[in-house]
N, C-alpha and C positions, 0 to 999 in steps of 0.2 A: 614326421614328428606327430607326435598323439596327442591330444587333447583333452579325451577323454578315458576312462575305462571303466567299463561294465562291472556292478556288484552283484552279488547272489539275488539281490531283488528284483531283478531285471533292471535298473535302472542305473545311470553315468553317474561317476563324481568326476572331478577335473582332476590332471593331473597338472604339474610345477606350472608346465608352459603353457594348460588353460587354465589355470590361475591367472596369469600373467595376460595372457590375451584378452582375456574375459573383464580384468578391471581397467586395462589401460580402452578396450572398446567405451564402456559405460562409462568411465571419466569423460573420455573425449565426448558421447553424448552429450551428458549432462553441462559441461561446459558448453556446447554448444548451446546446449536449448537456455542455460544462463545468460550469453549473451546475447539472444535474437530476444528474450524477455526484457533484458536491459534496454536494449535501443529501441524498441517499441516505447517503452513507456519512457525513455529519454535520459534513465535515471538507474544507477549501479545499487545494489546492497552498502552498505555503507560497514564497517567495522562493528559496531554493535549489532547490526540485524546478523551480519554472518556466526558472531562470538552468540549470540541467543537462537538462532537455529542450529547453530553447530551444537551446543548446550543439550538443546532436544533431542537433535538424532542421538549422541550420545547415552540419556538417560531412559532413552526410549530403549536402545539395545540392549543396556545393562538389564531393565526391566525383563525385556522378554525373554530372557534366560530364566527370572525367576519365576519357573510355570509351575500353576499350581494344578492342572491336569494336564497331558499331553495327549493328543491321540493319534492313534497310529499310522496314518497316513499323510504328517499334517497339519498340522492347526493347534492349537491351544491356548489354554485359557491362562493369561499370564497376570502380572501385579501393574497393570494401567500402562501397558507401554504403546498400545491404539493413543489413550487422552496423551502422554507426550511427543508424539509424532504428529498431532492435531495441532498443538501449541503455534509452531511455524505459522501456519494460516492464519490463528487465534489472535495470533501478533503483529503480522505484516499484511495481510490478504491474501487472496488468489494463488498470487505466482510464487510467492515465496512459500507458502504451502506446499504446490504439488513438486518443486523443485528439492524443497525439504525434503519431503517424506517419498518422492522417487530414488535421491540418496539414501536414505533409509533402507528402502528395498533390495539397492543393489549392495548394501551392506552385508541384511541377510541373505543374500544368496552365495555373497561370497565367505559370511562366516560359518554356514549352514546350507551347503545347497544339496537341491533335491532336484533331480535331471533325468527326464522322460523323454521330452522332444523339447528343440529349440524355441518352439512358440508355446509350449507349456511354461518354460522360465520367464519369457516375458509376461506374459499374463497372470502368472501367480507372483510375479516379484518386482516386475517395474511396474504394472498396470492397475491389482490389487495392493498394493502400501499405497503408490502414489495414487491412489484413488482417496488416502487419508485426507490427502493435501485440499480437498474441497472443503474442506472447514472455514477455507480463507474465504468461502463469499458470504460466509456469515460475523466476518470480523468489526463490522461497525453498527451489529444491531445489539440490541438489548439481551440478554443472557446468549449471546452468541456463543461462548463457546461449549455451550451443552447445548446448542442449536447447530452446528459446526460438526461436531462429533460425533450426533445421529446423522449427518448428513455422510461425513468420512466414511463411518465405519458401514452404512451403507450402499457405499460405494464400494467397499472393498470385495462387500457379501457377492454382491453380482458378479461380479470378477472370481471371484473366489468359486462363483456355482458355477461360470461357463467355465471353469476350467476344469474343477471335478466332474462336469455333466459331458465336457468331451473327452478329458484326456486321462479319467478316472472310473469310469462306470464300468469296469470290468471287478473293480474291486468293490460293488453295490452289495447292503446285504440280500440275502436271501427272500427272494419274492418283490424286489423294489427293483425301478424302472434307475437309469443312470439320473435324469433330471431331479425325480421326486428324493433318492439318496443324497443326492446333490446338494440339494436345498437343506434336507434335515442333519445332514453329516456339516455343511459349514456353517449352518445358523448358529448350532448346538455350541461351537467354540466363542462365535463372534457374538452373538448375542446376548453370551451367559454373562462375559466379561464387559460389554458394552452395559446391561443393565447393572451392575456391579457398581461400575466409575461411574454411570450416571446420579444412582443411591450417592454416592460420595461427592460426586459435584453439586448438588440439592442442601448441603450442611452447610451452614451460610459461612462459616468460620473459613471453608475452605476457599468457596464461593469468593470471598473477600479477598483471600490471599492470591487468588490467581489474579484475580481485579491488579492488586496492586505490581504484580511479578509482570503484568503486561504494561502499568504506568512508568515500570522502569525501563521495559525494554522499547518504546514509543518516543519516548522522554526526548526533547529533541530533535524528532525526526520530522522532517518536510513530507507535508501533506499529498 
């Protein structure tokens, strides 16, 4: 049975049955790392925290479809779907963070995947999204979630460079090193749109409203 098969760009999509492998594997993860997070800290998601991160991944996906540049190997600059996959953290902390936005990643890979080698998918798609999830250690400071979000999406960058620096530098332009392409080909997407939502998160009007979308999703919840 096949799993995969080779497209003209040298590179795999799945076929039915890794489809099938591929999500029921990453479920079973994520469930996993769900619950060794819960019994560490003693204490489950509760119905509201999963309906307001489920909310997020959701509106994060929708988002990233609508790209307002694409570029060709990869990346693009989309309508804030980084700031909604940060939320989870923004709202709950840490764990629910990178567990967020790790589902997130194994989303896009399975609605959009893009397949080189094995440990290129991890790294571009559970390692870099769930790297968003780090927003959650700035969830109880002051303008945290535009403190959260350069953290995320910096985390993503790294991730995003060691993967184009090893498993991309054949496709470098002309006269650039794999590293230094690396760095300027994933900034270029992730930084344009990062500075972008962070202009809009600075508008107090918005500022406010997120203030309030996180007092409801809190609302309740044991400390």
């Amino acid at each position: 049975m096949s799993f995969f098969i080779a497209t003209e760009d040298n590179s795999y999509s799945l076929t039915t049955a890794g489809f099938v492998v591929t999500a029921i594997f990453f479920a079973v993860l994520l469930l996993v790392a769900a619950a060794v997070s819960g019994e560490k800290k003693g204490k489950k998601m509760g119905a509201k925290e999963l309906a307001f991160c489920a909310m997020s991944i959701a509106l994060a996906s929708v988002t990233s479809m609508m790209k307002l540049y694409e570029f060709p190997f990869g990346g693009s600059v989309t309508l804030f779907s980084m700031l909604f996959i940060c939320l989870p953290g923004y709202f709950y902390g840490l764990a629910a963070g990178l567990l967020s936005a790790a589902a997130y990643g194994v989303l896009q890979f399975l609605l959009d995947p893009y397949i080189l080698f094995p440990m290129q998918v991890i790294v571009d798609y559970l390692l870099a999204f769930g790297a968003l999830g780090l927003s959650g250690l700035f969830y109880k400071s002051k303008n945290g979630l535009v403190k959260g979000y350069l953290l995320g999406i910096l985390g993503r960058y790294v991730f995003a460079v060691i993967s184009g620096w090893i498993f991309f530098g054949e496709y470098a332009w002309e006269g650039w090193g794999a590293l230094p392409y690396s760095l300027a080909y994933n900034g270029a997407y992730i930084f344009t749109e990062g500075a972008v939502t962070v202009i809009f998160l600075c508008i107090p009007a918005v500022g406010r409203a997120f203030l309030r979308v996180k007092d409801m999703a809190v609302s309740g919840r044991r400390a």
